[in-house]
KOLGU-662052 format. One record per atom (N, C-alpha, C): residue number from 1; x, y, z. Coordinates in nm, 3 decimals. Layout:
<atoms>
  resi       c1       c2       c3
   NUM        X        Y        Z
...
</atoms>
This chain:
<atoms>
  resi       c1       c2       c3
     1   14.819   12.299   11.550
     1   14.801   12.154   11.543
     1   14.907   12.093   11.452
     2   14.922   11.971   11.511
     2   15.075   11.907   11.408
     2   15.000   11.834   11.319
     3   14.907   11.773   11.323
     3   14.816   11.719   11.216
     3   14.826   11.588   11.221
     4   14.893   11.551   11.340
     4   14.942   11.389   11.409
     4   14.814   11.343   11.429
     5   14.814   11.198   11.409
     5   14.676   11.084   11.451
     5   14.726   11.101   11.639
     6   14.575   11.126   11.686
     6   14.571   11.043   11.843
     6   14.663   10.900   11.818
     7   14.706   10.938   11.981
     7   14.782   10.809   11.989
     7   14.627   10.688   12.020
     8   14.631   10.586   12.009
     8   14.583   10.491   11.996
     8   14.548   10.471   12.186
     9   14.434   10.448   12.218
     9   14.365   10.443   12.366
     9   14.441   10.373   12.439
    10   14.494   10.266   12.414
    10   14.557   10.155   12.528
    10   14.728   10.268   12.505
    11   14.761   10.314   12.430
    11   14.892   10.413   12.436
    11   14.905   10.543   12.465
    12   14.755   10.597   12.433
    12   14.755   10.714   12.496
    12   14.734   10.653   12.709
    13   14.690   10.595   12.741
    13   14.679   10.511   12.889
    13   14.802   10.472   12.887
    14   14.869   10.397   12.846
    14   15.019   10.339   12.905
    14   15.073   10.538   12.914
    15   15.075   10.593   12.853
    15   15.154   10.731   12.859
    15   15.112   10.770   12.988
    16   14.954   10.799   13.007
    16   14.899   10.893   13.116
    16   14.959   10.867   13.251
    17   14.955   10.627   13.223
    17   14.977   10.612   13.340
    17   15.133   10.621   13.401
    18   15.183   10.650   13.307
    18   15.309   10.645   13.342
    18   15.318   10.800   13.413
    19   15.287   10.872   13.338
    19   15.300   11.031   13.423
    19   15.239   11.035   13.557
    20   15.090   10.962   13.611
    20   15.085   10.935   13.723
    20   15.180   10.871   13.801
    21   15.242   10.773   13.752
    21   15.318   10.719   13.869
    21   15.416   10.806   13.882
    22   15.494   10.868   13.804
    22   15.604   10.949   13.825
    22   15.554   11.065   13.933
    23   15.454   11.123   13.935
    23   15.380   11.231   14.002
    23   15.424   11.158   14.195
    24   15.398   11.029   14.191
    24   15.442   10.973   14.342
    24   15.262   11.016   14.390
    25   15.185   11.047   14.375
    25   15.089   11.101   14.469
    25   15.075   10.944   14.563
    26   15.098   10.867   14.549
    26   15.037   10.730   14.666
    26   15.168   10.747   14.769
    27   15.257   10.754   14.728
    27   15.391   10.739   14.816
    27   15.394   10.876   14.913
    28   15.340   11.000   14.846
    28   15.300   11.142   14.958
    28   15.172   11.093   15.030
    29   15.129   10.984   15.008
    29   15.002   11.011   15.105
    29   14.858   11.091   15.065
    30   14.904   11.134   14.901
    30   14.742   11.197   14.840
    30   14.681   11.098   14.778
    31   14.618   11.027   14.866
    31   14.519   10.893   14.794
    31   14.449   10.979   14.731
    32   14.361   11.076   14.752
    32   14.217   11.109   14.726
    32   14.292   11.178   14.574
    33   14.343   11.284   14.574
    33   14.390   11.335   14.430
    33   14.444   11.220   14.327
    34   14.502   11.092   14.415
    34   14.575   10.992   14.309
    34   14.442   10.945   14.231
    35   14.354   10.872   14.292
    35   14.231   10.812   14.311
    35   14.152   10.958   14.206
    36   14.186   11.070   14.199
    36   14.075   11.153   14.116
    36   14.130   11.110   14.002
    37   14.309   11.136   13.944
    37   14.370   11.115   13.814
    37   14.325   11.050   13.819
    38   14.305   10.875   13.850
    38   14.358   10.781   13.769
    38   14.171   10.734   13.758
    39   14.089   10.789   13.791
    39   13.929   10.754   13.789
    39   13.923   10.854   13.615
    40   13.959   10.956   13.612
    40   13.946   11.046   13.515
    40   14.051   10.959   13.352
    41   14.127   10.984   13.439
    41   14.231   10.849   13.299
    41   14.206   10.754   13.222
    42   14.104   10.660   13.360
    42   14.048   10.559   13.301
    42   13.930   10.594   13.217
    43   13.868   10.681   13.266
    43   13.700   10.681   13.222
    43   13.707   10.756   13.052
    44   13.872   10.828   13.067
    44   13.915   10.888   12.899
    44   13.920   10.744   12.864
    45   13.940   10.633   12.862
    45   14.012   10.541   12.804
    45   13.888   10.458   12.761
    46   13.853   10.414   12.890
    46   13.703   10.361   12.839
    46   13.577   10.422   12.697
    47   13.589   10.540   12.726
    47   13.506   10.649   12.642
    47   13.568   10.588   12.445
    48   13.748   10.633   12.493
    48   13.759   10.660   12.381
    48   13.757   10.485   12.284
    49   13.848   10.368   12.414
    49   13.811   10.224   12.376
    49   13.690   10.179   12.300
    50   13.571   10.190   12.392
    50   13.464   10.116   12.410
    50   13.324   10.208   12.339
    51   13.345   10.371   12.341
    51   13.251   10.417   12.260
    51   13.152   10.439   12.352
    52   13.160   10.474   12.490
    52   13.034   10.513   12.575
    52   13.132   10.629   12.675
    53   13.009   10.714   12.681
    53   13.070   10.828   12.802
    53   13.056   10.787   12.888
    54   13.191   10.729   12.957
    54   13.224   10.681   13.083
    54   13.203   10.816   13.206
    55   13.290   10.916   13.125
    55   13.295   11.039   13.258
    55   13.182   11.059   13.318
    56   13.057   11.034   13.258
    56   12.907   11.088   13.280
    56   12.844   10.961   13.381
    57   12.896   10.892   13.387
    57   12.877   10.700   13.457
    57   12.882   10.728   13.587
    58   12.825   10.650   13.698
    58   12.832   10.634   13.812
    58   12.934   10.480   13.788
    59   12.975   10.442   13.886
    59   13.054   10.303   13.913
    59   13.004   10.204   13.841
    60   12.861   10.219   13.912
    60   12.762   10.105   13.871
    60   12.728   10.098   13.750
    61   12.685   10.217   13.661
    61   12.701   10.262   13.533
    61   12.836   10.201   13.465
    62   12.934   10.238   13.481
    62   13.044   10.210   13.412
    62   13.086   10.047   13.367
    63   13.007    9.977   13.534
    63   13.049    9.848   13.541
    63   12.924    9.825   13.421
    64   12.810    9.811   13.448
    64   12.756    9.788   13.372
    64   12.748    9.760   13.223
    65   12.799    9.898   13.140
    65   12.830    9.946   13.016
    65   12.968    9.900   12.953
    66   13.048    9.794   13.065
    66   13.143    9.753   13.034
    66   13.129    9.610   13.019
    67   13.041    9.541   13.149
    67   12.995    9.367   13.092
    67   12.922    9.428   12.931
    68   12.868    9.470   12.896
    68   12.820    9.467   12.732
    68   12.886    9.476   12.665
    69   13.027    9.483   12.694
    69   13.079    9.555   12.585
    69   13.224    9.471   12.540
    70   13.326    9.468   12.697
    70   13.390    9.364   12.749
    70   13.412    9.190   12.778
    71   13.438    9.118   12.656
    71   13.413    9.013   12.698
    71   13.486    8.920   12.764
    72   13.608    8.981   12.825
    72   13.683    8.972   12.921
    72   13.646    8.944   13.063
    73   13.596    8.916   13.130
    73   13.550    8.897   13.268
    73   13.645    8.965   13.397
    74   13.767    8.907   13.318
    74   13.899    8.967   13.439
    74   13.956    9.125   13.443
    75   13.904    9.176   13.297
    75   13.920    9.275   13.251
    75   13.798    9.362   13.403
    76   13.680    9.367   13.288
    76   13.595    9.408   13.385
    76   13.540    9.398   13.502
    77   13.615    9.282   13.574
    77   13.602    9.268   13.712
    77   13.793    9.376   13.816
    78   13.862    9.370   13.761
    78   13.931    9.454   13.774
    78   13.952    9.647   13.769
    79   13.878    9.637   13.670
    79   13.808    9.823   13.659
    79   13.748    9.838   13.764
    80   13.624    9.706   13.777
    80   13.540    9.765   13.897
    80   13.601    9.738   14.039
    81   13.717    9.664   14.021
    81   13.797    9.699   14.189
    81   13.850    9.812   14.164
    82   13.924    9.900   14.070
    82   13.990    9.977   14.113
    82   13.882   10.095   14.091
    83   13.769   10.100   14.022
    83   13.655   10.259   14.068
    83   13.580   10.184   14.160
    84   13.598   10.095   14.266
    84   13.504   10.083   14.362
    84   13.585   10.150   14.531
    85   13.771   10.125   14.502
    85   13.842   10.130   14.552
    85   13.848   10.373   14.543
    86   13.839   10.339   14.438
    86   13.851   10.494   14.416
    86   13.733   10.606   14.431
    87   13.593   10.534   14.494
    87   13.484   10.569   14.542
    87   13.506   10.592   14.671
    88   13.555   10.463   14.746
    88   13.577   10.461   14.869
    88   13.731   10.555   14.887
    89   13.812   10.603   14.824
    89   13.874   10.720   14.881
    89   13.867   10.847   14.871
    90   13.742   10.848   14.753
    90   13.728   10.987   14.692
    90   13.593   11.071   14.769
    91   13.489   10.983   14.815
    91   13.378   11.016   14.859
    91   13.411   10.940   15.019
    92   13.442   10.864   15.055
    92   13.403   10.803   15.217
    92   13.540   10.843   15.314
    93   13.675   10.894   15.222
    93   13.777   10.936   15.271
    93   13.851   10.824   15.295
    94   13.844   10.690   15.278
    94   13.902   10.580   15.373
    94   14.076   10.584   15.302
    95   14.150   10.508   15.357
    95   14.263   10.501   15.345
    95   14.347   10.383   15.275
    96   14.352   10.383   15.135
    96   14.385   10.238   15.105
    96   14.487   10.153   15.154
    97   14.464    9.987   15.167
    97   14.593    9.982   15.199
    97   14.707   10.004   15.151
    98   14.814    9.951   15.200
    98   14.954    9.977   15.134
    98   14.981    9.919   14.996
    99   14.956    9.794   14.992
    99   15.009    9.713   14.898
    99   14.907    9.709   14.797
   100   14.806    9.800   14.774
   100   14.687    9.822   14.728
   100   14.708    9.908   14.582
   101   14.836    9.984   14.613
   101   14.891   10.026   14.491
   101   14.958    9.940   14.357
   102   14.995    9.837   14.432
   102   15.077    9.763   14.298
   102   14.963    9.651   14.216
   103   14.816    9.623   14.307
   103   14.778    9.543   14.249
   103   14.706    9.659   14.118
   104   14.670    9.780   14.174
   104   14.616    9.889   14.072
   104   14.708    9.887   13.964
   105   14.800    9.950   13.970
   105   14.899    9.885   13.846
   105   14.927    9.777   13.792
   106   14.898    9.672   13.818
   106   14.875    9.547   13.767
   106   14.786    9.538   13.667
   107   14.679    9.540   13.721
   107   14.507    9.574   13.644
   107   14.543    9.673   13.510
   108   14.625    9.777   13.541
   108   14.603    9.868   13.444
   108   14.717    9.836   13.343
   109   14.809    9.748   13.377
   109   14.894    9.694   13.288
   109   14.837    9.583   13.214
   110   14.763    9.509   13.275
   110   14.687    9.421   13.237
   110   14.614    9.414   13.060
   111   14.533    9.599   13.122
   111   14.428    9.597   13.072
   111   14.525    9.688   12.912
   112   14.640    9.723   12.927
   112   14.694    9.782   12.857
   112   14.742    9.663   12.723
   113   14.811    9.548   12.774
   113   14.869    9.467   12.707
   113   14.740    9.402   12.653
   114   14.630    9.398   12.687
   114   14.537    9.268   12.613
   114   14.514    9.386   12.564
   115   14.444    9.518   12.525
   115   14.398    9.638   12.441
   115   14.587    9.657   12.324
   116   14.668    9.619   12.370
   116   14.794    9.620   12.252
   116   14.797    9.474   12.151
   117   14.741    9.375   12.245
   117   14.764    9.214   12.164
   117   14.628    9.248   12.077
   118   14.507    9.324   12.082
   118   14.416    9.287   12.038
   118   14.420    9.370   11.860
   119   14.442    9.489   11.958
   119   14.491    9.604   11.813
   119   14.588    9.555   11.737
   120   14.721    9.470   11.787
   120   14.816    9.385   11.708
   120   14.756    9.298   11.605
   121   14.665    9.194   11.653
   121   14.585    9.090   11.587
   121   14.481    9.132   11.492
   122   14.430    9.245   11.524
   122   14.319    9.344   11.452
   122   14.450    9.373   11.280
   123   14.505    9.468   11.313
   123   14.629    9.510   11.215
   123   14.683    9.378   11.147
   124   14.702    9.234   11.214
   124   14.776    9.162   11.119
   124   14.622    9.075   11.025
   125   14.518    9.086   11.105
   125   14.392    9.018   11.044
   125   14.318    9.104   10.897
   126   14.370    9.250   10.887
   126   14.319    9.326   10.824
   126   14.428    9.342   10.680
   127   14.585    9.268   10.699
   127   14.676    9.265   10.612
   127   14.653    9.108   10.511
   128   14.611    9.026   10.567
   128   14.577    8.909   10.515
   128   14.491    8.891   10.404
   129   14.494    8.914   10.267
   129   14.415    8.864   10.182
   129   14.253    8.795   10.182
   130   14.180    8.868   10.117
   130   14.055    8.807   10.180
   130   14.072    8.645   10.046
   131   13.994    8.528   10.126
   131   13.996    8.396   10.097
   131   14.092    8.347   10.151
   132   14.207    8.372   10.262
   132   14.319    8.301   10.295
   132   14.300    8.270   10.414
</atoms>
């Protein structure tokens, strides 16, 4: 062990997701394996974010445990397109569409930059002098 701090949830996720995309699995045509990473990625992220075992969650579970927690609306209405999207290729086999990939990366960029502005604002709120 190097004795290094975890990288921080929204950076350990910008990393993961970046190694998924490099992997290409949507561009070969492995929805169902892309759709396993990036369900497993997220549900590390959620867990380690938000403080609930996501991996152990059904969809509905996850969505759930995330309006409580999430007070984002766009946030958590976006997770649950992309594990509702990743249900339907992982269990029903269906075939996403094409352009179905960039809005997934969107969402997860999304959800990356408001989890970096928040931890930013957290860090400069905690340097400020208390009474100021």
């Amino acid at each position: 062990m190097t004795g290094e701090p975890p990288l921080p949830p929204e950076l350990e996720l910008e990393r993961r997701a970046g190694e998924l995309r490099a992997k290409n699995l949507w561009q070969a045509g492995e929805f169902r394996l892309f759709f396993i990473a990036l369900s497993g990625m997220l549900k590390h992220f959620l867990e380690r974010a938000y403080g609930f075992n996501a991996e152990e969650c059904t969809t509905a579970e996850t969505v759930a445990d995330m309006k409580a927690r999430e007070p984002d609306a766009g946030i958590v209405s976006g997770l649950e397109g992309i594990f509702t999207q990743a249900d339907l290729v992982k269990f029903a086999r269906r075939v996403p569409e094409e352009e179905a990939a960039a809005g997934i990366w969107r969402q997860i960029d999304l959800l990356i930059a408001e989890h970096k502005k928040r931890r930013r604002l957290a860090e400069e709120a905690a340097r400020v002098p208390p009474g100021r």
